[in-house]
N, C-alpha and C positions, 0 to 999 in steps of 0.2 A: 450484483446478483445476476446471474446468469441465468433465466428461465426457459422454459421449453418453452415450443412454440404452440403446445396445448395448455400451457401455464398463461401466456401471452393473450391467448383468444378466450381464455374463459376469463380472466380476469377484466377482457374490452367487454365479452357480454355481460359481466357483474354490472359494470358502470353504466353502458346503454339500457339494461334492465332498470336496474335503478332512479337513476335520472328522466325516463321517460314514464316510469311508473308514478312518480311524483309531479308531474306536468298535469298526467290524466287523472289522479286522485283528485288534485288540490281543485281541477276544473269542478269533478264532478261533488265534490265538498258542498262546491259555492250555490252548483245547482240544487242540490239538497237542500242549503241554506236560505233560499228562494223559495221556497214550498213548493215549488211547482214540482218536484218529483215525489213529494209525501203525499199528494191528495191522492187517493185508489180511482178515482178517474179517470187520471190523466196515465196515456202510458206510457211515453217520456216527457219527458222535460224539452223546450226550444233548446236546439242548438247539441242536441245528442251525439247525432249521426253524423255532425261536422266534426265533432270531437273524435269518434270512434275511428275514423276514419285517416284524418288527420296524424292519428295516434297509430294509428298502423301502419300509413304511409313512414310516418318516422322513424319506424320503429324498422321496416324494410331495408327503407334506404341506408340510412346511419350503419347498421351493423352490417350490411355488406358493403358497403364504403369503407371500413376499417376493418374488415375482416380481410379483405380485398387488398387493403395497404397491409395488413400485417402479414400477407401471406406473399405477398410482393415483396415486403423488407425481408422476410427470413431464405428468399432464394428460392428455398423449396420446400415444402410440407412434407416432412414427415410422415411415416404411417402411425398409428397410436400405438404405444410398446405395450406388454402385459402388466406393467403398472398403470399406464393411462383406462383400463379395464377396470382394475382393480378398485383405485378411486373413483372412475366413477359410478361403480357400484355402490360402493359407501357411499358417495354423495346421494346418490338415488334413494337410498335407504332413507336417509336424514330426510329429502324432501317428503316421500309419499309420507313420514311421521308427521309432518308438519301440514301436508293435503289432509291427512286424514281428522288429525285434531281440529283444525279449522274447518270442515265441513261439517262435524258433528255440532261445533260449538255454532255455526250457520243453524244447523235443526233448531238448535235451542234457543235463537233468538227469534224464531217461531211465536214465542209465547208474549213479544212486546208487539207484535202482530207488524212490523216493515211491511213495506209495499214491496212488490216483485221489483219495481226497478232497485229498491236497494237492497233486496235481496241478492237477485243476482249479480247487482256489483262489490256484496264483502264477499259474494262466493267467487269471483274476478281477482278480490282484493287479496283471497286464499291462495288461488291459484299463483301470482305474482309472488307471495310469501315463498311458498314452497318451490318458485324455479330461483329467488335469492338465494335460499338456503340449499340449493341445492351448487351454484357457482363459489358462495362463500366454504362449503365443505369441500368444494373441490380441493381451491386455493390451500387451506386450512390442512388437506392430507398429503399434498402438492411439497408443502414445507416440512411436513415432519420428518420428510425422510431426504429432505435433501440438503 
């Protein structure tokens, strides 16, 4: 298979996306599972902000380390063609569907009454969803037509 090298770099962001977004879930799972982020007192949990942090430095480095080799391996970048627009409008599409469904269904779990910190991390948890879904329809439009 011969991919572009807009096929190449959204499919490293799918992976980096993924794989980092499961690092930070499962951290903050455990802290949930801890109660220290359920009680309405506490406003985070120990050991939060080493996380968030942690997870972003990651999240930095790694995908410009291999954006950086994959832009190095291909010679030379490309400008994006009128298909690379194309898809990624559709992809765009598919994610705000997927932002929007999961912020509504965030309102409504309102009524089990979460605590803000886990509030705003399935609204985190949303936003992560919808930039998957938005590299997985790239890929996904990327193949249809090639």
């Amino acid at each position: 298979m011969n991919a572009s090298f807009q096929q190449k770099s959204t499919g490293v962001s799918l992976v980096i996306v993924v794989s980092i977004a499961i690092y930070y879930f499962m951290n903050i799972v455990g802290m949930i599972q801890t109660g220290a982020a359920l009680q309405a007192n506490t406003a985070l949990p120990t050991g939060y902000w080493q996380l968030v942090i942690a997870t972003l430095v990651l999240i930095i480095v790694v995908e410009a380390a291999l954006q950086a080799v994959l832009a190095i391996g291909s010679g030379r970048v490309p400008a994006p063609a009128q298909r690379d627009h194309s898809v990624a409008l559709k992809a765009n599409r598919n994610a705000y569907t997927v932002l929007a469904v999961g912020v509504f269904m965030t309102f409504g779990s309102l009524f089990f009454t979460p605590t803000s910190f886990v509030m705003g991390n399935i609204l985190l948890f949303v936003f992560v969803l919808a930039e998957i879904t938005r590299f997985a329809s790239q890929l996904i439009y990327y193949r249809q037509k090639a």
